[in-house]
DOSENU-697929 format. One line per 10 residues: number of its first residue (from 0); for each residue x negated, y negated, z negated of C-alpha. Coordinates in Angstrom, 3 decimals, m for minus. Each point is the difference from the previous one (the first is absolute). Example, Ala and Ser with C-alpha at 12.3 -4.5 7.8 and 13.67 -1.06 7.14 Angstrom:
BEGIN
0> m12.300 4.500 m7.800 | m1.370 m3.440 0.660
END
This chain:
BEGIN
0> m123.257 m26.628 m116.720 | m2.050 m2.584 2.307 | 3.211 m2.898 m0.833 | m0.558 0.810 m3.703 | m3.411 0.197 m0.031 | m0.366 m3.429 1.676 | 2.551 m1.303 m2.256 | m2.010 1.344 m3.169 | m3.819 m0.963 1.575 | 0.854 m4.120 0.268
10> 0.888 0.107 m3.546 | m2.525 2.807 m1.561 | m2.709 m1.768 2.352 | 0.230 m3.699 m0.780 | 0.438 0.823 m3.891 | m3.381 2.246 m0.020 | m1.149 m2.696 1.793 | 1.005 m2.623 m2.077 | m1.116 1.897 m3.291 | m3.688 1.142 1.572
20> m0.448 m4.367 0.674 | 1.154 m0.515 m3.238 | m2.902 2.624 m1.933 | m2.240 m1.815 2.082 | 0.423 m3.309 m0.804 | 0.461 0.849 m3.597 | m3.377 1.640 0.288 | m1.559 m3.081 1.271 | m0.347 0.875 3.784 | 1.401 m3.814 0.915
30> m1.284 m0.293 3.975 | 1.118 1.830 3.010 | m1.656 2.763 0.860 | 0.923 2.024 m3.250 | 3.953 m1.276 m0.135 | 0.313 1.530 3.830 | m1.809 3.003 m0.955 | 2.147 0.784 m2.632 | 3.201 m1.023 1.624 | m1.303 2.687 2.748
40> m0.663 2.666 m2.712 | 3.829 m0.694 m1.079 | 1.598 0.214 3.593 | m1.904 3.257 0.822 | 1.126 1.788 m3.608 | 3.286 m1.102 1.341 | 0.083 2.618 2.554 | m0.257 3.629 m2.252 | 2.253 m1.509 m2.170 | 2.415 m1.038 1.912
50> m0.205 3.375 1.497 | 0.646 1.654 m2.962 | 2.487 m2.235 m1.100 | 2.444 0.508 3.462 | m1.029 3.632 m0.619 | 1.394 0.621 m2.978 | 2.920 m2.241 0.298 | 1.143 1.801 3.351 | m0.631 3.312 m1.975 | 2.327 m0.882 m2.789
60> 3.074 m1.534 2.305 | m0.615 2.473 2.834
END
């Protein structure tokens, strides 16, 4: 489960990631601080999610 959950966090992380900059630059947050705090917010939801993800995926093909 580690190989698939690494496999599953570099593509769940950087598209959270991607999507949390996005919300704040449409809201207007246009300097540094709040882009790398949201980016952060998106990499750490990564990691339940990810979890769950592997989870249930090993569950259904185990």
């Amino acid at each position: 489960m580690n190989r698939l959950a690494g496999i599953l966090f570099s593509l769940i992380s950087t598209t959270l990631m991607g999507t949390a900059v996005v919300v704040a630059l449409t809201m207007g947050q246009d300097t540094l601080k709040p882009i790398l705090v949201s980016a952060a917010i998106g990499f750490i939801a990564a990691f339940p999610i990810t979890w769950y993800i592997a989870k249930k995926i090993m569950e259904e093909f185990a």
